[in-house]
C-alpha positions as CSV (number, residue, x, y, z in Angstrom):
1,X,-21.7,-24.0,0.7
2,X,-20.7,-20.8,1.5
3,X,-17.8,-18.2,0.6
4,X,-16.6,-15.0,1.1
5,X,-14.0,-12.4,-1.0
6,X,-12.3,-9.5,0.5
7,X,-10.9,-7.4,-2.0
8,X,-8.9,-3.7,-1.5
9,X,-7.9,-1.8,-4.2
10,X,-8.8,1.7,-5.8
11,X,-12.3,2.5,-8.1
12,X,-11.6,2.3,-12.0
13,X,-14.5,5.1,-12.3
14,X,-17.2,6.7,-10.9
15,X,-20.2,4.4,-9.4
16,X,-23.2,4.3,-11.5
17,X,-26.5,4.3,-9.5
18,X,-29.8,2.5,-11.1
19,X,-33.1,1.4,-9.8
20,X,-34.6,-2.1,-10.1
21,X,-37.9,-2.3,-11.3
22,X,-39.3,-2.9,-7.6
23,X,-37.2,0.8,-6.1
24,X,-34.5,-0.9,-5.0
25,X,-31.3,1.4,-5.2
26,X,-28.1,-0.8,-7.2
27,X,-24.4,0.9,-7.3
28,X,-22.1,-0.8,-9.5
29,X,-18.4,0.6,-9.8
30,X,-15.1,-1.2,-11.3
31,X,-11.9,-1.6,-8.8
32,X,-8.3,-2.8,-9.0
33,X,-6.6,-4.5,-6.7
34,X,-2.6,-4.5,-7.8
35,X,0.1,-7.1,-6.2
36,X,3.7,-6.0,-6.7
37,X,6.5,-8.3,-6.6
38,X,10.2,-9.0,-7.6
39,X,11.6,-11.6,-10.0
40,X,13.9,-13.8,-10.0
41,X,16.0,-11.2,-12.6
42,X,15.2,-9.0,-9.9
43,X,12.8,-6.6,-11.9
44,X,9.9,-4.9,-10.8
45,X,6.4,-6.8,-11.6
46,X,2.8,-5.8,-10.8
47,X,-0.1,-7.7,-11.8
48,X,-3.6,-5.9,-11.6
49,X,-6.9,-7.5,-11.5
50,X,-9.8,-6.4,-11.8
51,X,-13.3,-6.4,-10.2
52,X,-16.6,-5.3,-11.0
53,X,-18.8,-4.8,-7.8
54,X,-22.4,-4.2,-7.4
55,X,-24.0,-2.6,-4.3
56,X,-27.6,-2.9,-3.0
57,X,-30.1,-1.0,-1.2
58,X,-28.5,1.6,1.3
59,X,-25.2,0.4,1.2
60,X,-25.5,1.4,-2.9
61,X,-27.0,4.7,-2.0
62,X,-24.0,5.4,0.1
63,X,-21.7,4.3,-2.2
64,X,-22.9,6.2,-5.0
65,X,-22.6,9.6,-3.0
66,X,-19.5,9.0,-1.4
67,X,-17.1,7.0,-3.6
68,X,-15.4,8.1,-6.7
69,X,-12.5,7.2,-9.5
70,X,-9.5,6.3,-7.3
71,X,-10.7,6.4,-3.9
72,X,-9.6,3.8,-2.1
73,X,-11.7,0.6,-0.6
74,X,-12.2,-2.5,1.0
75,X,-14.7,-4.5,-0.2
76,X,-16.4,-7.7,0.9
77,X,-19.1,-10.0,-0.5
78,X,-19.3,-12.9,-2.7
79,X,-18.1,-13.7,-6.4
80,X,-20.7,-13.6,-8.9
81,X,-19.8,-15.8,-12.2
82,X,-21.3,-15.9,-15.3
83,X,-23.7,-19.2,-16.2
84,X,-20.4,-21.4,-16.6
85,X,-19.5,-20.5,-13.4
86,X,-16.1,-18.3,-14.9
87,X,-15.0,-15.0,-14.5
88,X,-17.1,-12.7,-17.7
89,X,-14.8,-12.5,-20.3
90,X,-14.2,-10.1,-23.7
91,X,-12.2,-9.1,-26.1
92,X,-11.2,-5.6,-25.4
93,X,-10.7,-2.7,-28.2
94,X,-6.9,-3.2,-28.2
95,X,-7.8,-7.2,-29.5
96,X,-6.9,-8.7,-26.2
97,X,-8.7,-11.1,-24.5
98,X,-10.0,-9.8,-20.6
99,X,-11.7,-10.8,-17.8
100,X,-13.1,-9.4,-14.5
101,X,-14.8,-10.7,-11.7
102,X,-18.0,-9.9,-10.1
103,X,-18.5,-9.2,-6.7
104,X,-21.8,-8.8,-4.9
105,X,-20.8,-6.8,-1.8
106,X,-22.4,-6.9,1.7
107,X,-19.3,-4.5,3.1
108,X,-18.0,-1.6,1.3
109,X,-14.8,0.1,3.8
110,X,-14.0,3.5,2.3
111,X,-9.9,3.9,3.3
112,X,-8.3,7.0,3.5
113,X,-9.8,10.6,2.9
114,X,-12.4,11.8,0.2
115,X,-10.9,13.0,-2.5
116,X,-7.3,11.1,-2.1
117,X,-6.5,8.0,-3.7
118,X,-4.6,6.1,-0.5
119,X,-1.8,4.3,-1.0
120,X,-2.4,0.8,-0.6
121,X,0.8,-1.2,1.1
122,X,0.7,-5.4,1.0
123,X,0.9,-6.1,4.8
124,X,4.1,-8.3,5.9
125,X,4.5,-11.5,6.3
126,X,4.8,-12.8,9.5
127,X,7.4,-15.3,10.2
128,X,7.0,-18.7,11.2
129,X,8.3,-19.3,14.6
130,X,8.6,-23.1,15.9
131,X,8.4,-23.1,19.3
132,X,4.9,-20.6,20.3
133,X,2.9,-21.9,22.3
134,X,-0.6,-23.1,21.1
135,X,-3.0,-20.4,22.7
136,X,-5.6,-23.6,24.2
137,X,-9.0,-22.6,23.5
């Protein structure tokens, strides 16, 4: 089986940069990735969701000197659960219950400028037209 997550949003925090016991570099850093939408009452909603993502090797190096707290990215990579095969979830100082997902990344996109955190803009639908023609391949 195979399957693949691609995930842009802004960094929660600073990476954090750690060795394995063999040398090899890991980055791991917190993102959100926000959808906005409008009700049916016509009110403003946004629903955030969190990720935490782990780097490896160069890629992690990079990472940890280039990203920071609300830069913007573009991750990919796979989903990481926990040994039920769920999203890792606690119960937060407020007494809510949370969850986040783990992503191991293979990609890591850094989008707009060092030091900004970019806007980040849902693309647009397209429409669905009837009569295109099928592209034959």
């Amino acid at each position: 089986m195979y399957h693949r997550i691609i995930i842009a949003g802004h960094l929660g925090r600073d990476p954090e940069m750690r060795y394995t016991p063999n040398g090899t570099p890991v980055t791991t850093f917190t993102m959100a990735s926000n959808y906005r939408w409008v009700d049916q009452e016509g009110q403003q909603r946004e629903e955030t969701i969190w990720f935490r993502v782990s780097t490896f090797g160069r890629l992690a190096e990079t990472c940890n000197q280039y990203l920071s707290k609300g830069r913007a990215v573009l991750v990919e990579g796979r989903l990481r659960p926990d040994d039920s095969g769920n999203p890792r979830i606690w119960v937060g100082n407020d007494g809510v219950a949370r969850a986040n997902f783990e992503v191991l990344a293979t990609t890591v996109r850094f989008l707009g400028r060092a030091g900004e955190a970019a806007p980040l803009e849902e693309p647009e639908e397209r429409p669905v037209v009837e009569d295109e023609e099928e592209i034959p391949f």
